[in-house]
Wavefront OBJ file of the C-alpha trace (Angstrom):
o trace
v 0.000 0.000 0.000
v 1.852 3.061 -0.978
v -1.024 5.812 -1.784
v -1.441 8.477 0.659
v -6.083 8.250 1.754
v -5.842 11.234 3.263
v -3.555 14.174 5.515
v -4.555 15.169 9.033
v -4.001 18.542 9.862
v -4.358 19.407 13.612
v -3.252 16.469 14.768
v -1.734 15.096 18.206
v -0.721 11.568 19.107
v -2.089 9.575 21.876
v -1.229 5.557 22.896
v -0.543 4.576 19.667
v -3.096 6.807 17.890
v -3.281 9.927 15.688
v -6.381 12.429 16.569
v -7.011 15.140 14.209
v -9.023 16.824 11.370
v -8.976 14.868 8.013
v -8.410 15.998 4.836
v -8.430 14.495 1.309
v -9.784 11.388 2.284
v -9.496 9.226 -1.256
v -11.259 6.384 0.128
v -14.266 8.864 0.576
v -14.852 7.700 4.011
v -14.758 11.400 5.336
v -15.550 15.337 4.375
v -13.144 17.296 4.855
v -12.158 18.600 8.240
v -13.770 15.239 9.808
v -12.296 14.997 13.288
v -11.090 10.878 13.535
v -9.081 8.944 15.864
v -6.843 6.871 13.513
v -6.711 2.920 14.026
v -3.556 1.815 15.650
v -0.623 3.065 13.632
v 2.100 0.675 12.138
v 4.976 3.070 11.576
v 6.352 4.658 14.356
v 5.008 8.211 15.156
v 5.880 10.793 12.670
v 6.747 14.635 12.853
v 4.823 17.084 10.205
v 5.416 16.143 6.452
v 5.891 12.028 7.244
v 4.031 9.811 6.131
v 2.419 7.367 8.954
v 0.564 3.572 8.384
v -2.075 2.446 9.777
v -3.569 -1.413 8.761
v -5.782 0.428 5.990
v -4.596 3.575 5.399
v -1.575 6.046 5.193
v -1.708 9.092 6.111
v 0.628 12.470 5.609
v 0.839 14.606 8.917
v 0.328 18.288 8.055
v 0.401 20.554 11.305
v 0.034 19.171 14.677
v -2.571 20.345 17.271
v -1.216 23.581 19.650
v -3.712 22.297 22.415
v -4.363 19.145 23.440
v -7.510 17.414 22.138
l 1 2 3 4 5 6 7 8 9 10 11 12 13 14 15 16 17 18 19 20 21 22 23 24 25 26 27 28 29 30 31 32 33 34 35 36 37 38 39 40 41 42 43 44 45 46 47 48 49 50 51 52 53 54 55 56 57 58 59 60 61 62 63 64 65 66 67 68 69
């Protein structure tokens, strides 16, 4: 699985778990700006601009959160 489903923006990471605002979503799943908790990521956790796994998806990280969810 390399394509990218989608890019949360506004994101923090939590036990394994991305939390944010999705955008992009090819699988069209989700509008855009749909808060989701991801499913348990794969890859380890990423900084802005990676690209993280999930089991069904991969996701690029555009800005993280400046509060806590």
């Amino acid at each position: 699985m390399d394509e990218i489903t989608g890019t949360l923006e506004n994101w923090s990471f939590v036990s394994g778990f991305y939390f944010g605002d999705v955008y992009g979503d090819t699988k069209g799943r989700f509008a855009d700006g749909t808060p989701i908790r991801t499913s348990h990521i794969k890859s380890a956790p990423g900084k802005q601009g990676d690209i993280v796994t999930t089991r069904n998806s991969r996701y690029k990280l555009g800005a993280p959160a400046t509060t806590t969810r």
